[in-house]
C-alpha positions in Angstrom: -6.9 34.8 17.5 -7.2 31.5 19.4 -4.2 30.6 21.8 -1.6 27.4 21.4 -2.9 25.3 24.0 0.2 24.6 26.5 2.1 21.5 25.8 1.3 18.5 28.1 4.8 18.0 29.6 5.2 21.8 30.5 2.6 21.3 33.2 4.3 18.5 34.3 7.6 20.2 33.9 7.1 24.0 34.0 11.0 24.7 32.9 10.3 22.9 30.0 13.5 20.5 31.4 12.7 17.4 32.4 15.5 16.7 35.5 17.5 13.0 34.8 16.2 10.3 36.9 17.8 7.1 38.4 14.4 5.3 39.1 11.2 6.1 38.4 10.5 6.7 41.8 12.0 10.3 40.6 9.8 10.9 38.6 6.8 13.1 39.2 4.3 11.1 41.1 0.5 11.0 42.9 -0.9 9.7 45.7 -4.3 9.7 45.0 -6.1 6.5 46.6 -9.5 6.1 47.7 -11.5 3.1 49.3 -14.0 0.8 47.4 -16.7 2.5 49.1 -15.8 5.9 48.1 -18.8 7.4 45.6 -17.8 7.8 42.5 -18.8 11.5 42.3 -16.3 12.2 44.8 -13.4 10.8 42.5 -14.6 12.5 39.6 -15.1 16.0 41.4 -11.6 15.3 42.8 -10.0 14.7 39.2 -11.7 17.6 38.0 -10.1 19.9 40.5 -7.1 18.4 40.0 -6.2 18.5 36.4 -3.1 16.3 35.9 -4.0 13.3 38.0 -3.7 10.6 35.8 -6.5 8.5 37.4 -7.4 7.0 41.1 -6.3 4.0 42.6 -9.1 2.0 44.3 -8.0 0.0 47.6 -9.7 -2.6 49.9 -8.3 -3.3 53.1 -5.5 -0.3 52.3 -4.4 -2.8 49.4 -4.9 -1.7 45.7 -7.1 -3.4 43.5 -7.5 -1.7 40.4 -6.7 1.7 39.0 -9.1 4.1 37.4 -7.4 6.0 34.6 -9.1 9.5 34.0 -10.3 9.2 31.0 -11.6 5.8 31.5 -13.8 7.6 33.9 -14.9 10.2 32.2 -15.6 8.5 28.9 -18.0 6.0 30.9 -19.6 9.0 32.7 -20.1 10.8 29.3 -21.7 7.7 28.2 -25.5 7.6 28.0 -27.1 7.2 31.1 -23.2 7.2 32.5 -24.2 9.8 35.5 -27.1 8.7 36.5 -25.9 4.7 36.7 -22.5 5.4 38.4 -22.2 8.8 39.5 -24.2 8.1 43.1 -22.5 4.4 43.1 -19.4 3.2 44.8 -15.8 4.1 42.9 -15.5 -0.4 43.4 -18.2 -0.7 41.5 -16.9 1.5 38.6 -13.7 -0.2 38.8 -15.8 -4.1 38.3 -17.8 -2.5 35.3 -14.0 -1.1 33.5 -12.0 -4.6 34.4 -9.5 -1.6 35.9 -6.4 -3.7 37.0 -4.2 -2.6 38.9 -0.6 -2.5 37.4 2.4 -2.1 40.4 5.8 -1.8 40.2 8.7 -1.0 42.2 10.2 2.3 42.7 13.4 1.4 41.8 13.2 -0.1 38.6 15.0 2.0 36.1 12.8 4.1 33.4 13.9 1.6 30.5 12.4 -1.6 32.3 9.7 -0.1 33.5 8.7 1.3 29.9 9.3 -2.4 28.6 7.1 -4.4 31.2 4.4 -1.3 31.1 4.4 -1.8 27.6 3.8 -5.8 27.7 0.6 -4.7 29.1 -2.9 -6.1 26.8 -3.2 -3.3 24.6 -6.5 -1.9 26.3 -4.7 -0.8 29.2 -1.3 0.0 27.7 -1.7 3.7 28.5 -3.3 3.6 31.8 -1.3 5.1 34.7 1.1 2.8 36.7 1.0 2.2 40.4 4.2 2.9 42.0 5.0 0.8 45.3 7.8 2.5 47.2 10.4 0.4 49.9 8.2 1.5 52.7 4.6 0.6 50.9 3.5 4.0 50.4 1.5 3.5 46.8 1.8 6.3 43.9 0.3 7.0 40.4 2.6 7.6 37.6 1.0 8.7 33.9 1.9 6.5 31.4 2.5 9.6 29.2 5.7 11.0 31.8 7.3 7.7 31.9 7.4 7.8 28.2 8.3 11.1 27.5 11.3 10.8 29.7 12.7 7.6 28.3 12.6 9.6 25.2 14.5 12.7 27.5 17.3 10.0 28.2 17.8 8.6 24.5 17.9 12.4 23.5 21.1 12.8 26.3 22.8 9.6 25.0 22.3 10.9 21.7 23.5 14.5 22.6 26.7 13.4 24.9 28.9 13.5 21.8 28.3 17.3 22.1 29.2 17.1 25.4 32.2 15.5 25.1 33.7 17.4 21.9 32.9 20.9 23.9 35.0 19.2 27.2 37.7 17.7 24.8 37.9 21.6 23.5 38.7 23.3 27.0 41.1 20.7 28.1 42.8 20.6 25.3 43.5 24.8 25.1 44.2 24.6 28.8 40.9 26.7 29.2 39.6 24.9 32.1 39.1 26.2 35.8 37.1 25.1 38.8 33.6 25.1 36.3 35.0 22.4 34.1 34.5 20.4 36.6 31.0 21.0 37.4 30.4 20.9 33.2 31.8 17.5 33.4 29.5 16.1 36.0 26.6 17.3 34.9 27.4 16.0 30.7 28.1 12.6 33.4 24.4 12.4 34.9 22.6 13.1 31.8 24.1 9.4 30.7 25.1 7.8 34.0 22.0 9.0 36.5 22.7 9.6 40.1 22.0 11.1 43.2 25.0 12.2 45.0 28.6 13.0 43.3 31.7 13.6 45.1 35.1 13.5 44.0 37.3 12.7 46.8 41.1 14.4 47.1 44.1 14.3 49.4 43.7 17.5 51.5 47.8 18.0 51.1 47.9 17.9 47.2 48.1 20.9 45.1 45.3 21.0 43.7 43.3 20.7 46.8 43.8 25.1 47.6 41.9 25.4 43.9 39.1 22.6 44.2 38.6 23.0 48.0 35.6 25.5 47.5 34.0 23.1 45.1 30.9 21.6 46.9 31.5 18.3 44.6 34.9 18.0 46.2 35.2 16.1 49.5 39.5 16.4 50.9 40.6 14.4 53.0 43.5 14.5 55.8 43.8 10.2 56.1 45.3 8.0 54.1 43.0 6.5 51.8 43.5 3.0 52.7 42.4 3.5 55.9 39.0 2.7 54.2 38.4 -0.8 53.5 36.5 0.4 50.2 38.9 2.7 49.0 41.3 0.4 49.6 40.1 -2.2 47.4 39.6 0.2 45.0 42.9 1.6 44.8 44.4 -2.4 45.0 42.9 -3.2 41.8 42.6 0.4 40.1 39.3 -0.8 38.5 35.7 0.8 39.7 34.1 -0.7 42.9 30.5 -1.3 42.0 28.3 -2.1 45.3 24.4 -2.9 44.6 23.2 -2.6 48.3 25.3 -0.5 50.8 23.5 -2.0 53.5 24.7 -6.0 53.4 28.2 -4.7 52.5 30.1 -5.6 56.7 32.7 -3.3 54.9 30.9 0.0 54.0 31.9 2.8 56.0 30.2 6.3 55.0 33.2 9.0 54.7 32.1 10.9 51.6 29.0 9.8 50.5 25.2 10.4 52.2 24.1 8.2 54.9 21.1 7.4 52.7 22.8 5.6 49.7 22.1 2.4 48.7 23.9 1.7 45.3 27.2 2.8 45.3 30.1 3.0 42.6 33.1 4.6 43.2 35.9 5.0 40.3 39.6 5.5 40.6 41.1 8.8 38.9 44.5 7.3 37.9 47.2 9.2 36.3 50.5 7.6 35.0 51.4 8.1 39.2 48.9 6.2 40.2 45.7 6.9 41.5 45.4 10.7 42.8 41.5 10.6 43.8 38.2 9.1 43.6 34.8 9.8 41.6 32.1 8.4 44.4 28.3 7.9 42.7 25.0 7.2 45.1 21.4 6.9 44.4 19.4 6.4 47.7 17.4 3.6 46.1 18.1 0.3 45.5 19.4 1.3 41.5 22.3 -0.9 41.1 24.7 0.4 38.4 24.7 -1.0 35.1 28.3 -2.4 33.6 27.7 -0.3 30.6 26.7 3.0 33.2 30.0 1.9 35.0 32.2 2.8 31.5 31.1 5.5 30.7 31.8 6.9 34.1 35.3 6.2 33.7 34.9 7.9 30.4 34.1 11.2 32.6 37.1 10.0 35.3 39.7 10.2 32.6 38.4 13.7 31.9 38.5 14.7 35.8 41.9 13.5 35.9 43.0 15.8 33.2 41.6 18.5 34.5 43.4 18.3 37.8 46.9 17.6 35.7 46.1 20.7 33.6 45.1 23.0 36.8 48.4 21.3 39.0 50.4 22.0 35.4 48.8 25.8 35.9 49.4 26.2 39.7 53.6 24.8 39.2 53.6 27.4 36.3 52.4 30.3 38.0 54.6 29.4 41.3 57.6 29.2 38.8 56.9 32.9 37.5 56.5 34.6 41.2 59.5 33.2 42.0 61.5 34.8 38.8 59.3 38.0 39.8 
């Protein structure tokens, strides 16, 4: 009986799960470059060996010029008198005779854009594999087929959030949470609202601090907040604090969040008190967040906030009964 042949995106992704990205920068990538002069026999025995590079990006003077997808290559090689006219030529030569452009974008762009300006691409090269230009100018190949098959990951989690919610809704609701609702909740939160880094930042000397301590998602702290400029603002106007670069704000000062973030949001968890904590997002590229990203993580804040009234409600309640004991 003749095996299944194993799915495409399970040698990509050998879980089967396909993690959530910020930027396409996350997403799997290769560095396969060669220069003009390289033969093209070289490439192809490369590619061969290496069975899920998407192509090979051709450079002159360590700039790209074009991209050679894979099976571009292949189909001219398997062409009639394919081997013998290119095989023993230049890779720069190969990539004149295919027209293979070379397609670059940035590594931050977010999986949504980059899908729509990789599909505004003529129709010939719609499926060839994108070059991916990090901050620093290191260059990257990303298939066409991965970039797609996650966009259709993240519709999947906006479609499946509902889930997410309802089950949350359920354990709050029966007073059934403990310190792994809150890691449930973050996790339903970056399947919709992608990031980096979490933290959710707590007065050391409030109740609830003894129960979420241990939590590495919780950062407790012994100053006021307002000794932070950012904070601060944040608790003045009790409305999210959405910052797009990190590094041209004079204000930032790093308490909670890593020294490599770049877009920051940070969210107020208010009660009818007042605001008891913060929910601090990074991504370490330049991601900003999106207004529509920024709602539904106060969606996620208002469920963070009634899971600390329902374990404070639980701690007050089980002092009350030692003390009759």
């Amino acid at each position: 009986m003749r095996e299944a042949p194993v799915p495409h995106y399970f040698k990509m992704f050998p879980t089967g799960h396909i993690p959530v990205p910020v930027c396409i920068g996350d997403l799997p990538l290769f560095d396969y470059a060669v220069s003009q002069n390289t033969l093209v026999e070289t490439a192809a025995s490369h590619m061969q060996n290496n069975m899920l590079i998407p192509g090979v990006i051709v450079l002159e003077n360590e700039k790209a010029v074009g991209v050679i997808p894979r099976h571009k290559m292949f189909e001219r090689l398997g062409r009639r008198y394919g081997v013998e006219l290119f095989l023993r030529r230049s890779i720069g030569e190969l990539e004149r005779e295919l027209d293979a452009d070379a397609f670059t974008l940035r590594s931050h762009l977010s999986i949504n854009l980059a899908v729509k300006l990789a599909l505004s691409r003529p129709e010939s090269n719609i499926y060839d594999p994108i070059i991916i230009e990090h901050e620093d100018g290191r260059l990257y190949l990303l298939d066409m087929y991965v970039l797609l098959l996650t966009q259709s990951q993240l519709s999947n989690n906006l479609s499946g959030i509902i889930s997410s919610l309802n089950t949350i809704d359920t354990i709050l609701a029966n007073e059934t949470s403990s310190v792994s609702t809150l890691n449930l909740i973050m996790e339903s939160m970056n399947l919709v609202v992608p990031f980096h880094h979490a933290r959710l930042v707590l007065r050391s000397q409030d109740e609830i601090s003894a129960i979420l301590g241990m939590n590495e998602a919780v950062h407790l702290i012994d100053e006021p907040f307002e000794n932070n400029l950012i904070y601060k603002s944040i608790f003045d106007i009790n409305q999210p604090l959405m910052l797009e670069d990190t590094r041209i704000v004079p204000a930032w000062t790093n308490i909670a969040s890593p020294d490599n973030t770049r877009s920051w949001m940070g969210i107020p968890v208010s009660n009818q008190f007042g605001t008891v904590g913060l929910l601090l997002l990074s991504r370490y590229t330049l991601s900003p967040f999106t207004i529509n990203e920024k709602e539904l993580a106060q969606v996620f804040a208002r469920y963070i906030n009634t899971l600390l009234v329902n374990l404070t409600n639980r701690v007050k309640k089980n002092r009350k009964y030692e003390r009759m004991v």
